[in-house]
C-alpha positions as a LaTeX table, in Angstrom:
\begin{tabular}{lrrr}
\hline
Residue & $x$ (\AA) & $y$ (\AA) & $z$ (\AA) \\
\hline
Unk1 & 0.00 & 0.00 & 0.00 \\
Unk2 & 3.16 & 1.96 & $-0.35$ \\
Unk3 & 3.25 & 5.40 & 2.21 \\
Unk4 & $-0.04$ & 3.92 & 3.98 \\
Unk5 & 2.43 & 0.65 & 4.82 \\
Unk6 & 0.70 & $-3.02$ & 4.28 \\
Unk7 & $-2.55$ & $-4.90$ & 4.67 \\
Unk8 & $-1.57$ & $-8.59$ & 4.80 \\
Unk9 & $-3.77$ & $-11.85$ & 5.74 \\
Unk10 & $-1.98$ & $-14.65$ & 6.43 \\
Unk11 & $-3.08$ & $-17.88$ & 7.74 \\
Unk12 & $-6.41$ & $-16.38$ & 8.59 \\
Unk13 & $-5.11$ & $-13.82$ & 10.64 \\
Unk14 & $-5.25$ & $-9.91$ & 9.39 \\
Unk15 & $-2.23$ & $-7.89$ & 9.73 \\
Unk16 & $-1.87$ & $-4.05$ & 9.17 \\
Unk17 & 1.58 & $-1.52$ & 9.54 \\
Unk18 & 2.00 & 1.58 & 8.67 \\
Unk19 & 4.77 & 2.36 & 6.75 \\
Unk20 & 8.23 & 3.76 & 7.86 \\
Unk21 & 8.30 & 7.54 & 7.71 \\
Unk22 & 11.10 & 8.70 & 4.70 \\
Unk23 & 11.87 & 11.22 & 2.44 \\
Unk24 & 10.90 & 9.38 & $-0.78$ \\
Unk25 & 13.80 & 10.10 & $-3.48$ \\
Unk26 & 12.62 & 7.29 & $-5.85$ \\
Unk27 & 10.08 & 4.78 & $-5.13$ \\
Unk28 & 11.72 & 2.26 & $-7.81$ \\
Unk29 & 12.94 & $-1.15$ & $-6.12$ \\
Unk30 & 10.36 & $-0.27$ & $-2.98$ \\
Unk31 & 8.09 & $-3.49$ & $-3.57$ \\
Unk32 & 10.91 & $-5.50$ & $-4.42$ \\
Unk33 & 12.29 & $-4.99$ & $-1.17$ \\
Unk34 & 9.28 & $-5.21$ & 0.65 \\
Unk35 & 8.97 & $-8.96$ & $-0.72$ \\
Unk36 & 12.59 & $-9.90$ & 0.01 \\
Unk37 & 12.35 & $-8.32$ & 3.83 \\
Unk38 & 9.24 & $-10.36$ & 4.23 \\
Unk39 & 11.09 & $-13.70$ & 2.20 \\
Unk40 & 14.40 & $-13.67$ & 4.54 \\
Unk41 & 12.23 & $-13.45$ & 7.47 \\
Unk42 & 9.42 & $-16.01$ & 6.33 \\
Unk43 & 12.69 & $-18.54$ & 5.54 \\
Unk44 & 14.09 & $-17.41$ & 8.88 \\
Unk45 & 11.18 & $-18.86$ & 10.43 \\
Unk46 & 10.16 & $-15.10$ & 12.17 \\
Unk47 & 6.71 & $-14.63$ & 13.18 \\
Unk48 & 3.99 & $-13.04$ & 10.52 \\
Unk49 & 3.93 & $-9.48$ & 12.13 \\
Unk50 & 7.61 & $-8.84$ & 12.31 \\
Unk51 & 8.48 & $-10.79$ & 8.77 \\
Unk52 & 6.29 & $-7.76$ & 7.92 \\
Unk53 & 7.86 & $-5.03$ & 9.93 \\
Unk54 & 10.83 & $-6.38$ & 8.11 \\
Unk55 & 9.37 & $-6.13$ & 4.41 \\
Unk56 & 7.60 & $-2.19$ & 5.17 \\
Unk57 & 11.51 & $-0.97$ & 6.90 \\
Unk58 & 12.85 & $-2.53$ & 3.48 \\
Unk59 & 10.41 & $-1.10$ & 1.10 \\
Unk60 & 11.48 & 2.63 & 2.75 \\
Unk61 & 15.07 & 2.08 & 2.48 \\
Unk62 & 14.62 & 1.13 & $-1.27$ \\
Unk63 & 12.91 & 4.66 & $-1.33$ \\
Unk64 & 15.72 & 6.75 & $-0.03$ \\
Unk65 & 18.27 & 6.64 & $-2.83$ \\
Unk66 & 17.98 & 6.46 & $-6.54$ \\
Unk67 & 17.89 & 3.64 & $-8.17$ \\
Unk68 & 16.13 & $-0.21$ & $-7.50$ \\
Unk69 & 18.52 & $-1.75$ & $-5.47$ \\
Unk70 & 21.28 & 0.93 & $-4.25$ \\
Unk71 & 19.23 & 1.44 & $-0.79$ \\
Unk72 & 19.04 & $-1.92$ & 0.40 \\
Unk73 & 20.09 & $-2.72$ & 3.54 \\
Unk74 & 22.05 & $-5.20$ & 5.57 \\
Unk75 & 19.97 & $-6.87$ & 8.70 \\
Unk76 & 22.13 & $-4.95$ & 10.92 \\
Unk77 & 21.48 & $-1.70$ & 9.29 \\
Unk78 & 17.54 & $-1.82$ & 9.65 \\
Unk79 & 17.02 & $-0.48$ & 12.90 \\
Unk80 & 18.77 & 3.26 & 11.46 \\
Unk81 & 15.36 & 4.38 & 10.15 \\
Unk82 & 13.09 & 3.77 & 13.32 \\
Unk83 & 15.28 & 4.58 & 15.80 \\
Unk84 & 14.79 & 7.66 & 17.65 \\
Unk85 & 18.10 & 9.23 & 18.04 \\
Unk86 & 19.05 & 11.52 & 15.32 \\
Unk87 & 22.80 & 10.22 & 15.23 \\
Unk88 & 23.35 & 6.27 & 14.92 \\
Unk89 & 26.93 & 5.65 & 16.98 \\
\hline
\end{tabular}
């Protein structure tokens, strides 16, 4: 659902995130990372809501930089946009 995040029903269960708050500089590669966030964590064996927090914090990284897959990140790097601390030490 791109900036209003994602609606998902899985195993009977509805799920619903909002996205993760960017500065879009091109939206290109956005659902491609949404699907491999929510793939890694799905083969990980994570549970449905955070294999989705995953995909939506992928999908806005994809957004920040030109390009389809410049902005992806590396598991360690996806707590940078969510956390609340303006510098990341």
């Amino acid at each position: 659902m791109g900036a209003q995040g994602c609606l998902a029903m899985i195993d009977g269960e509805t799920y619903s995130l909002p996205a993760v708050p960017v500065s879009v500089v091109d939206s290109v590669g956005a659902g491609d990372g949404f699907v491999a966030g929510y793939l890694a964590e799905r083969l990980a064996g994570v549970a449905p809501a955070d294999r989705l927090r995953t995909a939506v914090t992928v999908g806005a990284f994809a957004c920040t930089v030109s390009g389809d897959w410049e902005g992806m990140p590396r598991r360690d790097e996806l707590g940078l946009l969510t956390t609340a601390e303006p510098v990341t030490r």
